[in-house]
Structures are given as structure tokens and as C-alpha cells.
MIKEMI-460340 format. One record per residue (C-alpha): residue in three letters; residue number from 1; x, y, z; chain. Coordinates in steps of 0.25 Angstrom, whole numbers, plus 5000, padded with zeros to 4 digits. Layout:
N
res->ALA, n->NUM, xx->X, yy->Y, zz->Z, chain->A $
...
***
This chain:
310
res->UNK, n->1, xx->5082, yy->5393, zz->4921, chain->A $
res->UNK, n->2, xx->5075, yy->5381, zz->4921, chain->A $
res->UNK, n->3, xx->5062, yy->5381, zz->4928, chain->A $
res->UNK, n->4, xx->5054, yy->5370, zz->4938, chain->A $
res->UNK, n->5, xx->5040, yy->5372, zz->4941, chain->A $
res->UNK, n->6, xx->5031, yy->5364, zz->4950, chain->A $
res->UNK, n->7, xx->5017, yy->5363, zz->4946, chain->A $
res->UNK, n->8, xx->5009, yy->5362, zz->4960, chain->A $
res->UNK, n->9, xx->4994, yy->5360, zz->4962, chain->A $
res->UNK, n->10, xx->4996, yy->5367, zz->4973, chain->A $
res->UNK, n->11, xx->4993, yy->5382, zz->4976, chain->A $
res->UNK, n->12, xx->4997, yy->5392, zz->4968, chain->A $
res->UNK, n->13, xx->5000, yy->5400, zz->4980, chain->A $
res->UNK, n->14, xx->5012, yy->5392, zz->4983, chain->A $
res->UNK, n->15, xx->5018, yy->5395, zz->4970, chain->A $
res->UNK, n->16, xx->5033, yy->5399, zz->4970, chain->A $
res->UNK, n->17, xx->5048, yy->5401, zz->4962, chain->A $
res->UNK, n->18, xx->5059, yy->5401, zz->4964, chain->A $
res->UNK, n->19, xx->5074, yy->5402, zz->4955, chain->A $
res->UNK, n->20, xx->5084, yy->5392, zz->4959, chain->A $
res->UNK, n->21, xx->5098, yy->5387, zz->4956, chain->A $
res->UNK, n->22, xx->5103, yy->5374, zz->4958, chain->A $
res->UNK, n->23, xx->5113, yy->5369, zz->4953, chain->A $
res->UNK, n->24, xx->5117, yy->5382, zz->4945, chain->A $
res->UNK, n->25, xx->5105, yy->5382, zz->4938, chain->A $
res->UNK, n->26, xx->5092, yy->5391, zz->4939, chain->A $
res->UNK, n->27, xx->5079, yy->5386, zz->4941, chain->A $
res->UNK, n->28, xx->5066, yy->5391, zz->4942, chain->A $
res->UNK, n->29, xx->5057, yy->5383, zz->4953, chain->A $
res->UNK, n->30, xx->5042, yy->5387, zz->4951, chain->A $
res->UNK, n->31, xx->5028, yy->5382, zz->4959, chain->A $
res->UNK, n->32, xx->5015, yy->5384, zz->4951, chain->A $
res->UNK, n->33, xx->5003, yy->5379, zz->4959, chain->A $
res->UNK, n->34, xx->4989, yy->5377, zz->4953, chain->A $
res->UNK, n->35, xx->4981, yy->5378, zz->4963, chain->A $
res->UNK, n->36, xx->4977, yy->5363, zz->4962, chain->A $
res->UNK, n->37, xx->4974, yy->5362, zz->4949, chain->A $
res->UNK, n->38, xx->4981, yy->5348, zz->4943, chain->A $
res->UNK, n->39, xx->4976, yy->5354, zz->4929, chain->A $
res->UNK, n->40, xx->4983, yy->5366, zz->4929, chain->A $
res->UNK, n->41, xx->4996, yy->5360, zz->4936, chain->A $
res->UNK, n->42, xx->4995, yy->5351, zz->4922, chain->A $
res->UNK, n->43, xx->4993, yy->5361, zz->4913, chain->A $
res->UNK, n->44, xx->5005, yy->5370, zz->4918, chain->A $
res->UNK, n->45, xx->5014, yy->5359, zz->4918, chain->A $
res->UNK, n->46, xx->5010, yy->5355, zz->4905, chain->A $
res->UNK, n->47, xx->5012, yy->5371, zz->4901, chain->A $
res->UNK, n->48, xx->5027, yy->5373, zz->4906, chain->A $
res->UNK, n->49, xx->5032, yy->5358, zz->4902, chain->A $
res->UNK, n->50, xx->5042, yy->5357, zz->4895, chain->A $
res->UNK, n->51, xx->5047, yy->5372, zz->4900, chain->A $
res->UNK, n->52, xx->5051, yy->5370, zz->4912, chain->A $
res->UNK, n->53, xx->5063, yy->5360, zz->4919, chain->A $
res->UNK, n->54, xx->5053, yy->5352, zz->4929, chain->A $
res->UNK, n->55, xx->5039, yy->5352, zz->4934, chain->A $
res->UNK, n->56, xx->5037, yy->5350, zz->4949, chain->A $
res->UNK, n->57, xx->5024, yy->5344, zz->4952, chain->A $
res->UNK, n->58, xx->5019, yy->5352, zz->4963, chain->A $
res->UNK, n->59, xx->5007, yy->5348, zz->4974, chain->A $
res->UNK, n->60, xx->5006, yy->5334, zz->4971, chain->A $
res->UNK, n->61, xx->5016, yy->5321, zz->4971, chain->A $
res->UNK, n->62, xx->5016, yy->5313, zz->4960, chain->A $
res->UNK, n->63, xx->5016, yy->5301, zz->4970, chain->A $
res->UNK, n->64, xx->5015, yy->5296, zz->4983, chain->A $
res->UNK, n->65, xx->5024, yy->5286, zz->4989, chain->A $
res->UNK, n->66, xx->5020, yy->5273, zz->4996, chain->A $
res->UNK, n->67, xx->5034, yy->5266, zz->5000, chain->A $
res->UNK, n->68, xx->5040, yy->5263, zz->4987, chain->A $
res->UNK, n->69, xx->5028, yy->5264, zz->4980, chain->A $
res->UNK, n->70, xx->5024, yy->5278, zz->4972, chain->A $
res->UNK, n->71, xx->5008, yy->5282, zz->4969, chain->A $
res->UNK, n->72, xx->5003, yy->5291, zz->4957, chain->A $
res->UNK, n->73, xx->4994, yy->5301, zz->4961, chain->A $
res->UNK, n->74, xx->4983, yy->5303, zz->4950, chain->A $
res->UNK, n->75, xx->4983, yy->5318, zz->4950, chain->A $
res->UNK, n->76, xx->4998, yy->5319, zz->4950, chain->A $
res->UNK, n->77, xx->5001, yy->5311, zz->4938, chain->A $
res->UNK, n->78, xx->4992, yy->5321, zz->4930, chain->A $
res->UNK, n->79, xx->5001, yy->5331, zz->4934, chain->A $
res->UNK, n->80, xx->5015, yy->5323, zz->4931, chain->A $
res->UNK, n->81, xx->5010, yy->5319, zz->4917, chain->A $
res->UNK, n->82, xx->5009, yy->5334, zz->4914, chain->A $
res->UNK, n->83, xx->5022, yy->5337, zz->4909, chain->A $
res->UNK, n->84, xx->5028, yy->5331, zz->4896, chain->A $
res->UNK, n->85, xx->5042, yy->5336, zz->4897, chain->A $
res->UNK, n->86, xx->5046, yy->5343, zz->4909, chain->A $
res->UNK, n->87, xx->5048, yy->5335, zz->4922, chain->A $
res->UNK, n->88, xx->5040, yy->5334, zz->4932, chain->A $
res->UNK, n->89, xx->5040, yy->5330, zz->4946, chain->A $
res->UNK, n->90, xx->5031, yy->5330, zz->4960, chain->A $
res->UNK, n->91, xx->5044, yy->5331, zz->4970, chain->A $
res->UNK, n->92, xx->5044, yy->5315, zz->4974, chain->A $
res->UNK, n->93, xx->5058, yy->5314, zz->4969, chain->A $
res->UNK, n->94, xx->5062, yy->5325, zz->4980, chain->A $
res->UNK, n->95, xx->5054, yy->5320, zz->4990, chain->A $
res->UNK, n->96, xx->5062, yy->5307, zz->4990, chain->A $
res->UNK, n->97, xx->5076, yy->5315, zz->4989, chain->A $
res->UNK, n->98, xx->5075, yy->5330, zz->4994, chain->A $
res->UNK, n->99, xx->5065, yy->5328, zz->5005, chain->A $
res->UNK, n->100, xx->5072, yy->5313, zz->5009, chain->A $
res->UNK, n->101, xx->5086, yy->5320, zz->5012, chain->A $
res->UNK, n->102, xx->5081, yy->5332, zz->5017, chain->A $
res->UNK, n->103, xx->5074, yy->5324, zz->5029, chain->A $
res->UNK, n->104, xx->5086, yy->5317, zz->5030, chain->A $
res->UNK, n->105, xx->5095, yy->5329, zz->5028, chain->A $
res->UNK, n->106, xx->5087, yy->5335, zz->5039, chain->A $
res->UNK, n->107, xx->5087, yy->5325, zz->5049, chain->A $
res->UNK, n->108, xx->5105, yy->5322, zz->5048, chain->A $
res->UNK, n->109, xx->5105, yy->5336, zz->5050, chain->A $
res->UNK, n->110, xx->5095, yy->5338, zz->5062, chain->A $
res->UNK, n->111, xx->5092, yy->5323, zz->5068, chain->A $
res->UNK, n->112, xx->5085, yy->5333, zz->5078, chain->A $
res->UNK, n->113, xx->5076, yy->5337, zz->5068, chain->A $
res->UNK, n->114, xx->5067, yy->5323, zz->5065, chain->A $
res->UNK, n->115, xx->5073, yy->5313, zz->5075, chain->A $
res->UNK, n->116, xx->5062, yy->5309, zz->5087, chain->A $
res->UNK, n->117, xx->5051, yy->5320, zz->5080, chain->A $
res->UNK, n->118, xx->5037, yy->5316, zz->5075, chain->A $
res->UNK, n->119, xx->5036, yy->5321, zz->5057, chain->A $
res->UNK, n->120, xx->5023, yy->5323, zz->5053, chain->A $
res->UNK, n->121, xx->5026, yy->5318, zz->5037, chain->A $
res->UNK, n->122, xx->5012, yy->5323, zz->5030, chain->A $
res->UNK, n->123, xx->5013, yy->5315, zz->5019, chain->A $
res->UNK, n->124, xx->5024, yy->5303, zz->5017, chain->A $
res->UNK, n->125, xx->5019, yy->5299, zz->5004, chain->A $
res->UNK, n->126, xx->5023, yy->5311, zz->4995, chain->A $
res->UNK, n->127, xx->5037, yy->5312, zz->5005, chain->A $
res->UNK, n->128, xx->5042, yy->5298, zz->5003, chain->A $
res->UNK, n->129, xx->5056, yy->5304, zz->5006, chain->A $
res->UNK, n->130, xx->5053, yy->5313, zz->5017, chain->A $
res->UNK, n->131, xx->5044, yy->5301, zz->5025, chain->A $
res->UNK, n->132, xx->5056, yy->5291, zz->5021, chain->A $
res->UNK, n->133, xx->5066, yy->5302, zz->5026, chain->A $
res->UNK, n->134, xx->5059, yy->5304, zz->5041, chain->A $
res->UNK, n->135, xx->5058, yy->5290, zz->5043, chain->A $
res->UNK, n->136, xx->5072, yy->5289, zz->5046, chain->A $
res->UNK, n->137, xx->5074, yy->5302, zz->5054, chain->A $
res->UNK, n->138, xx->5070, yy->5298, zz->5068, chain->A $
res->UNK, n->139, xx->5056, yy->5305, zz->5068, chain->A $
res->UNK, n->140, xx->5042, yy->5300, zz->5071, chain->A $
res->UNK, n->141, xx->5034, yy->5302, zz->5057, chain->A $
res->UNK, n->142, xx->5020, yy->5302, zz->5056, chain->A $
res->UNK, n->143, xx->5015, yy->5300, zz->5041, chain->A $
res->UNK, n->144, xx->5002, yy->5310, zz->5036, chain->A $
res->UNK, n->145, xx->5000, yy->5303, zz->5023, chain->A $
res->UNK, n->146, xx->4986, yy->5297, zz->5028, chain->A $
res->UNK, n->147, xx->4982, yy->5310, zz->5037, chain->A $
res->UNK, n->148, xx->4989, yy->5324, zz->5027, chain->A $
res->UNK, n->149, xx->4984, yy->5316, zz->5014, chain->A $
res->UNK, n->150, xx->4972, yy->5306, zz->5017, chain->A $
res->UNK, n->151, xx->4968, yy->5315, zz->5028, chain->A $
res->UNK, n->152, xx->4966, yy->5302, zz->5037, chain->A $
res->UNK, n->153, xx->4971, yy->5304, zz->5050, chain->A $
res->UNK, n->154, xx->4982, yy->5291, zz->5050, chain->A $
res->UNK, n->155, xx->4996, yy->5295, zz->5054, chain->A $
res->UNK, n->156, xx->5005, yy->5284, zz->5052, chain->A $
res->UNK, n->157, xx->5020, yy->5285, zz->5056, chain->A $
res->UNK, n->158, xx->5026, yy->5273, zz->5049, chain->A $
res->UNK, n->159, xx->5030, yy->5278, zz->5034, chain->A $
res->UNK, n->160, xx->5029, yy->5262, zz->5029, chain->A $
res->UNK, n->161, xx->5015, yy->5261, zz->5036, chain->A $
res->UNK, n->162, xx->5014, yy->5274, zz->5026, chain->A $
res->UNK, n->163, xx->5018, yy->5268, zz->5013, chain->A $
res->UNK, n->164, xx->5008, yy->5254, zz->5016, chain->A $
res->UNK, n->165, xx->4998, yy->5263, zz->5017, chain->A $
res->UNK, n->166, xx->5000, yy->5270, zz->5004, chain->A $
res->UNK, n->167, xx->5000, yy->5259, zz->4996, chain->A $
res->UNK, n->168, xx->4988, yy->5256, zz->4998, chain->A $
res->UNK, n->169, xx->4982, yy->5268, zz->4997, chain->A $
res->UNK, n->170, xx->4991, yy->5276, zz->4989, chain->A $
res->UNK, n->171, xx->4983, yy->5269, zz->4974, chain->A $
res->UNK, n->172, xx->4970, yy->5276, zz->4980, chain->A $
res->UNK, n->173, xx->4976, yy->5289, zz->4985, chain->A $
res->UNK, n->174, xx->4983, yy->5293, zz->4974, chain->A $
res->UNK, n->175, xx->4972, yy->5292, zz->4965, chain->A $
res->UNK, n->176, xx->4963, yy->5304, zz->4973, chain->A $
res->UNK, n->177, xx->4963, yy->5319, zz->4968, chain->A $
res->UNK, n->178, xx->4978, yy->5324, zz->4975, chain->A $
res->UNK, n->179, xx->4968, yy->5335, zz->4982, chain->A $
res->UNK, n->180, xx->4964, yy->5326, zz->4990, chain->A $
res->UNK, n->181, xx->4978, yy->5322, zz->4996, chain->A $
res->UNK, n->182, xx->4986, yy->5335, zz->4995, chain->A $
res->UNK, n->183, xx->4983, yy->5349, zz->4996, chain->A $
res->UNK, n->184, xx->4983, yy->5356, zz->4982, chain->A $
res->UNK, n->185, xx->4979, yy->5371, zz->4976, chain->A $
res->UNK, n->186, xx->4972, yy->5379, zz->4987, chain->A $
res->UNK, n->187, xx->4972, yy->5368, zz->4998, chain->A $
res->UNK, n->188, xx->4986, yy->5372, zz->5000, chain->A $
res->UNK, n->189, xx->4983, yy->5384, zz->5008, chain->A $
res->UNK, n->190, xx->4971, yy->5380, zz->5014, chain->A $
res->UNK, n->191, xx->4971, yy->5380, zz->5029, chain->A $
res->UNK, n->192, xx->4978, yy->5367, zz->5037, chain->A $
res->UNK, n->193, xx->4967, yy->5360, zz->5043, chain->A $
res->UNK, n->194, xx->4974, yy->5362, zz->5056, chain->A $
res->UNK, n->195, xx->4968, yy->5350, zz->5066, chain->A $
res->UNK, n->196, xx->4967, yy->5338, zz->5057, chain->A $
res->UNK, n->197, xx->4980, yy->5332, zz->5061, chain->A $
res->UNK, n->198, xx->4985, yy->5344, zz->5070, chain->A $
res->UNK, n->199, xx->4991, yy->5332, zz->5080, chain->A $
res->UNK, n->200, xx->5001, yy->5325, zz->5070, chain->A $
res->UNK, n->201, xx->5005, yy->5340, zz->5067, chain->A $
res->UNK, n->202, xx->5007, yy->5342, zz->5084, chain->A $
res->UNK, n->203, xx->5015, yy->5326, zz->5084, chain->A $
res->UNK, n->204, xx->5024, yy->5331, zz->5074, chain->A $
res->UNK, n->205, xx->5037, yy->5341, zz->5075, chain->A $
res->UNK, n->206, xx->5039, yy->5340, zz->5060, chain->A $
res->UNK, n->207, xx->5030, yy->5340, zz->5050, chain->A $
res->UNK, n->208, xx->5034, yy->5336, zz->5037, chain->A $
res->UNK, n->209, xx->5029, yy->5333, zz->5023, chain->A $
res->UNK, n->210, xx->5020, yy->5342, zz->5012, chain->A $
res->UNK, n->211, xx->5019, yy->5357, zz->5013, chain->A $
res->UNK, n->212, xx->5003, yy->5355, zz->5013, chain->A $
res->UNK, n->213, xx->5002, yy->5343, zz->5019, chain->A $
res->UNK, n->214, xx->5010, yy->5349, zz->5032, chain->A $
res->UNK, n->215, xx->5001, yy->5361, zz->5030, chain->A $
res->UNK, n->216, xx->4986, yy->5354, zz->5028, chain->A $
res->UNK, n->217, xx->4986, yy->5351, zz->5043, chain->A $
res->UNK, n->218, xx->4994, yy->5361, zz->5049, chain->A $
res->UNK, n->219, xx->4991, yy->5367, zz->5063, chain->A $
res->UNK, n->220, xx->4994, yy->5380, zz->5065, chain->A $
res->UNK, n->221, xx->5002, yy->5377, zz->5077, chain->A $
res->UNK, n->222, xx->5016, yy->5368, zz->5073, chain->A $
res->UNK, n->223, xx->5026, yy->5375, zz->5082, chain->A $
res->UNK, n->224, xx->5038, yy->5366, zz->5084, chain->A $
res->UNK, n->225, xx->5036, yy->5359, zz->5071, chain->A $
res->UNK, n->226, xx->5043, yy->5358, zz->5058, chain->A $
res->UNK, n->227, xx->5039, yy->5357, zz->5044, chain->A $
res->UNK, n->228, xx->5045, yy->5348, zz->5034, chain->A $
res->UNK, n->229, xx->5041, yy->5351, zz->5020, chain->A $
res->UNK, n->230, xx->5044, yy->5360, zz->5008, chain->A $
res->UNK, n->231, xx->5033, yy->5367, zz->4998, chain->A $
res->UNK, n->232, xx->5035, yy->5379, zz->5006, chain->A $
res->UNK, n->233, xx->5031, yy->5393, zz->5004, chain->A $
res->UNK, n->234, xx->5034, yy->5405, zz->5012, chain->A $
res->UNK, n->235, xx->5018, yy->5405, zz->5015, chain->A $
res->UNK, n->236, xx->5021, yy->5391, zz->5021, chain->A $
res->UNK, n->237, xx->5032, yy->5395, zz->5030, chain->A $
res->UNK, n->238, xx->5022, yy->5407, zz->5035, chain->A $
res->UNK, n->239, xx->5012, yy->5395, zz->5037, chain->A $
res->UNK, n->240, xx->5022, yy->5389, zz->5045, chain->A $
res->UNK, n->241, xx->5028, yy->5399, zz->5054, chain->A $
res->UNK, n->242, xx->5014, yy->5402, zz->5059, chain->A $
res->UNK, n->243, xx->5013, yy->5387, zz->5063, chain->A $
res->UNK, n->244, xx->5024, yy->5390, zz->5071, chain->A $
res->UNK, n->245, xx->5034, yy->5379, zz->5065, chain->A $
res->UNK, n->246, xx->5046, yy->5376, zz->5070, chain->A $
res->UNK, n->247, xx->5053, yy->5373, zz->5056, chain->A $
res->UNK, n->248, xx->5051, yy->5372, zz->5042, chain->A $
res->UNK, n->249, xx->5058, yy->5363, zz->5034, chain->A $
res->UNK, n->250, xx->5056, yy->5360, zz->5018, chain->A $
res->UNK, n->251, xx->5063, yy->5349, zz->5010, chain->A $
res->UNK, n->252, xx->5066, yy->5357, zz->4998, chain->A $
res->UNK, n->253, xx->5074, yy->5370, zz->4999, chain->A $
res->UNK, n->254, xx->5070, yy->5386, zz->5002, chain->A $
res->UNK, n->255, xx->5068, yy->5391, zz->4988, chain->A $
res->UNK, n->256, xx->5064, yy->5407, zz->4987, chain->A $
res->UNK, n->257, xx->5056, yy->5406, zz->5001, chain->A $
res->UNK, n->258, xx->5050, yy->5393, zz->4998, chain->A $
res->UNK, n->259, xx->5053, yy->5378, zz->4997, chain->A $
res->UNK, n->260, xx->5046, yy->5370, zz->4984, chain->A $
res->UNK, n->261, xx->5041, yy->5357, zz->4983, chain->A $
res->UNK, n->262, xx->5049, yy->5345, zz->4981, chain->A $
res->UNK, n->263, xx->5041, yy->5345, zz->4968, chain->A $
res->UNK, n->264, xx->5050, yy->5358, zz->4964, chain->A $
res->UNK, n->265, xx->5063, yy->5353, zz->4968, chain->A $
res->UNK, n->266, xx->5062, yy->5340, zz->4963, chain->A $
res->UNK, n->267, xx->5058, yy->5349, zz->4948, chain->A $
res->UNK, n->268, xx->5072, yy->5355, zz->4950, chain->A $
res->UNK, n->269, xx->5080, yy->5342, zz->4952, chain->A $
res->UNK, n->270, xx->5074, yy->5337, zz->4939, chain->A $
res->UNK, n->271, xx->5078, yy->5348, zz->4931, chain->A $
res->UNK, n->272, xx->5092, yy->5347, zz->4938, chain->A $
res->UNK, n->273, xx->5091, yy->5333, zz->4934, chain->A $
res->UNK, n->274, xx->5088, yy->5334, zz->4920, chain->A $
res->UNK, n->275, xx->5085, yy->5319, zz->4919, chain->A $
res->UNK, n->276, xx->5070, yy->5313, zz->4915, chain->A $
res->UNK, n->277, xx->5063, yy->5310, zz->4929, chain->A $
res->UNK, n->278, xx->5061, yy->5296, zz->4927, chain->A $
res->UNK, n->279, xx->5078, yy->5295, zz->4929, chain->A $
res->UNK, n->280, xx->5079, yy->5305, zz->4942, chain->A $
res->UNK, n->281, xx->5081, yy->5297, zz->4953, chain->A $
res->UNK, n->282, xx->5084, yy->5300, zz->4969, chain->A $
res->UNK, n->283, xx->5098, yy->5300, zz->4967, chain->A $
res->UNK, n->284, xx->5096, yy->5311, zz->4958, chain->A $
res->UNK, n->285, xx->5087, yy->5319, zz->4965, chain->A $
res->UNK, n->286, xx->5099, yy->5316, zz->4977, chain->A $
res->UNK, n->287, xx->5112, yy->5322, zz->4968, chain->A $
res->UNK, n->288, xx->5103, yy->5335, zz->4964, chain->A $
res->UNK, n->289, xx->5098, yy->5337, zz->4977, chain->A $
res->UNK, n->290, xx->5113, yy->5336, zz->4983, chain->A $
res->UNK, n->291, xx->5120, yy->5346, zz->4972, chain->A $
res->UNK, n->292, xx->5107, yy->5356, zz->4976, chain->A $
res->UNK, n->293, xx->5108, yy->5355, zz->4988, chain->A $
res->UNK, n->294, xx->5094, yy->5358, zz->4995, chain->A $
res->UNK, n->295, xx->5092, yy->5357, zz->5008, chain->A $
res->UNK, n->296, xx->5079, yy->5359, zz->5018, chain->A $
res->UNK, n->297, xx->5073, yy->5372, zz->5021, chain->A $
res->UNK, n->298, xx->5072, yy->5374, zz->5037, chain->A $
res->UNK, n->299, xx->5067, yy->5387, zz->5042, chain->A $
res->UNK, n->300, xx->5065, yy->5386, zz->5057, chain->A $
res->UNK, n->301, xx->5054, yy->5396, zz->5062, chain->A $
res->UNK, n->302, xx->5054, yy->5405, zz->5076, chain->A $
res->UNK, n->303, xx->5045, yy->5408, zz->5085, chain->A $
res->UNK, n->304, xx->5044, yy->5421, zz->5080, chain->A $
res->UNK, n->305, xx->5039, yy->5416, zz->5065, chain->A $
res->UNK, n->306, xx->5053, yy->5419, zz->5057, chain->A $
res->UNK, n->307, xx->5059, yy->5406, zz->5053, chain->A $
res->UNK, n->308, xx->5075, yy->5404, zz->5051, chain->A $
res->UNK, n->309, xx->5081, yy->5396, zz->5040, chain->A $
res->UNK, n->310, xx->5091, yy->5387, zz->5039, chain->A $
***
């Protein structure tokens, strides 16, 4: 059995397994959080490389994207340069395939379900496919980059208005400690600030983008809306149904109660692979994905706090 672990700077209390099979083979899909500690996220990767099939990169992106253009962010590149055999990588390639085609998977099977409704994207910049995805669904989408990761309260609503503005800033921005940006270690179950941008969260009927982005913010009140995103535990669904959503939906599948990060999957289509990183491309990531099969997660929750799957 060939094993995939994700390495997060994330909490620890988010940490999860789970035993696959795709494709007739056994995996074992691990998240090991450490609490924001970049050091110790290097020093375990450099402790289990070489014995085990891929590293995911877990609570930070190795870049951000600003049209065609890609930024290195310092503190992430640390953590890439860590391992000397084993693969490793941040999720982006799934982002660009998994998430793209699940939007648009989504929306041929429910044109109800974006056409004519306000999105609430958190952050584009790390969802390039998503944002690119959205654009064509007939929804209104408003853009959080500047407000969830800047905490300037500009909403923009034109992705191309978006990616002029981050090449500008994105040589500054991704030079800052990623604490700054994201939330990392503890700060992930902090409380939301629950007023900051409480009136972009009423605008929208979807809400879409990072777990912890979604959650930095979050009212307590979101009846009627739903939740595009994946990362989710079945503590985060409980979060949920007390916010009284309408829907949860998460890009990557329902795996022993809980949906990984893109960081995860994306680990486990490069084991499947078994080709060096710098020679996958989309169109690889696209016939894996088709002989798995994956498809989104969607629990619709009741008035009465249960929630049905389908």
C-alpha cells in the first residue's frame, strides 16, 4: 500500500486518514498538521522523504496567480525545497482540473444552480480554475482577494480588473510572512469575526472558495446559502448546520466523513502518474481524473439540522 501524506501548517486538530482504492490499488491518504510551525512541517517532510509515494503541501500555495503570470511565495518555497526524492505538491494542478470541471460539471447539471445568483469567491488567486470556471456560468461574482487576504474592504467584480491588480502587487505581497495572508496553526479555529464584511456574506447565495477563508468572516446566520469548497471535516459541517446553510458542496470527494484538500488529491494523481512533475500536464491530471471518476460532494441540509446526501 502506497502512502500520500500532506504536510499542513495548519492545525493539528484537523488532522485525518483515510484507506482508498483507485484504480485497483490501495492508498493511504494522511493529513499531518503542525500547528504553524514551517520548521517542523520541513523537518517531517525531510524525515518520511523518500518513504512515502507523494507529499501534499498542506495550508499554503506554492503560488498565486495573476492571469498568466504565477508568484512565488517566499515562505512556501522553503517548504517545496524540502524534499529531495519524493514528489511534492500544493494542490494548483487540481485547482486548474478537479475544481475547473467540477464548476462546470455543476452548472450543465443544474443551470439553476449559478445562473442569475451573486458568488461570493474569497480568494481567486489560489482558485485560478474555479474564478475562470464561474465566469462563464451566468452568475454575478464578486472577488474577496483584496478584502479575505489584505483585509482592505475593496470588492471587485471583474476577474481581469483582479489579475491587473495583482501584478502589481503580487512582487510585494508574496514576499510577507504567509500568516499574514492566511490563517495557519490555532488561528484556524479561532472565532469568525463575525461583522467585518457581514454584507457581502448577506449579497451572496453561494459562497465559495477556501475552507478558512469562507470561515474567517462567517455570520452565524447563512440560512439559504451555499458553501462551495472542500477541506472539510465533520467538525466543519457541524459549524455549518448551525449556520443554518442551505447546501454544502466540496470540490474533492467524501472520503471516511471528510473531504481533503486539493493538496491531497493532487498527491494521489502523482503517484498514479508515476511521471517526474516537471512532465504532468493538465491533460494528465484530465485522463486520471476521468478513469477515477470523482465527483463533488453535495449534502443539502433540513430545517431540522440533518442533512441528506447525494
Amino acid at each position: 500500500m502506497r502512502r500520500i501524506v500532506s504536510v499542513s501548517i495548519g492545525s493539528s486538530l484537523r488532522d485525518g486518514k483515510a484507506i482508498i482504492n483507485v484504480c485497483g490499488e490501495d492508498f493511504s491518504i494522511e493529513r499531518i498538521g503542525t500547528n504553524g510551525d514551517i520548521q517542523k512541517a520541513i523537518d517531517l517532510i525531510k524525515e518520511l522523504d523518500g518513504k512515502v509515494a507523494a507529499f501534499g503541501m498542506g495550508g499554503i500555495d506554492l503560488y498565486i496567480w495573476g492571469g498568466k503570470r504565477r508568484f512565488i511565495l517566499r515562505e512556501a518555497k522553503k517548504i517545496a525545497r524540502a524534499p529531495k526524492k519524493t514528489p511534492i505538491v500544493d494542490g494548483s494542478g487540481l485547482k486548474n482540473t478537479l475544481e475547473r470541471r467540477a464548476i462546470q460539471n455543476l452548472a450543465r447539471e443544474n443551470p439553476d444552480l449559478f445562473s442569475g445568483k451573486n458568488v461570493l469567491l474569497t480568494c481567486a488567486l489560489d482558485r485560478f480554475g474555479m474564478a475562470q470556471a464561474l465566469q462563464d456560468t451566468g452568475s454575478q461574482v464578486l472577488y474577496g482577494d483584496f478584502m479575505f487576504v489584505l483585509g482592505i474592504p475593496v470588492p471587485i467584480y471583474k476577474l481581469k480588473v483582479l489579475e491587473n491588480a495583482v501584478a502589481i502587487l503580487a512582487p510585494i505581497v508574496v514576499q510577507f510572512p504567509f500568516k499574514w495572508l492566511y490563517p495557519i496553526g490555532s488561528n484556524q479555529e479561532a472565532a469568525p469575526n463575525l461583522s467585518k464584511y457581514e454584507k457581502f456574506y448577506d449579497w451572496a447565495d453561494i459562497i465559495a472558495g477556501d475552507y478558512h477563508m469562507i470561515r474567517k468572516y462567517m455570520p452565524d446566520d447563512l440560512s439559504g446559502k451555499i458553501i462551495l469548497t472542500n477541506t472539510i471535516t465533520e467538525n466543519d459541517v457541524d459549524f455549518l448546520r448551525m449556520r443554518n446553510i442551505e447546501e454544502l458542496i466540496t470540490t474533492t470527494p467524501n472520503l471516511d466523513g471528510r473531504s481533503f484538500g486539493t493538496n491531497v488529491m493532487e498527491g494521489l494523481i502523482v503517484a498514479l502518474l508515476d511521471k517526474p512533475l516537471n512532465e504532468i500536464t493538465a491533460d494528465d491530471y484530465n485522463k486520471v481524473l476521468d478513469e477515477i471518476g470523482f465527483v463533488p460532494r453535495r449534502e443539502r441540509f433540513k430545517e431540522n439540522g440533518f442533512a441528506m446526501s447525494n
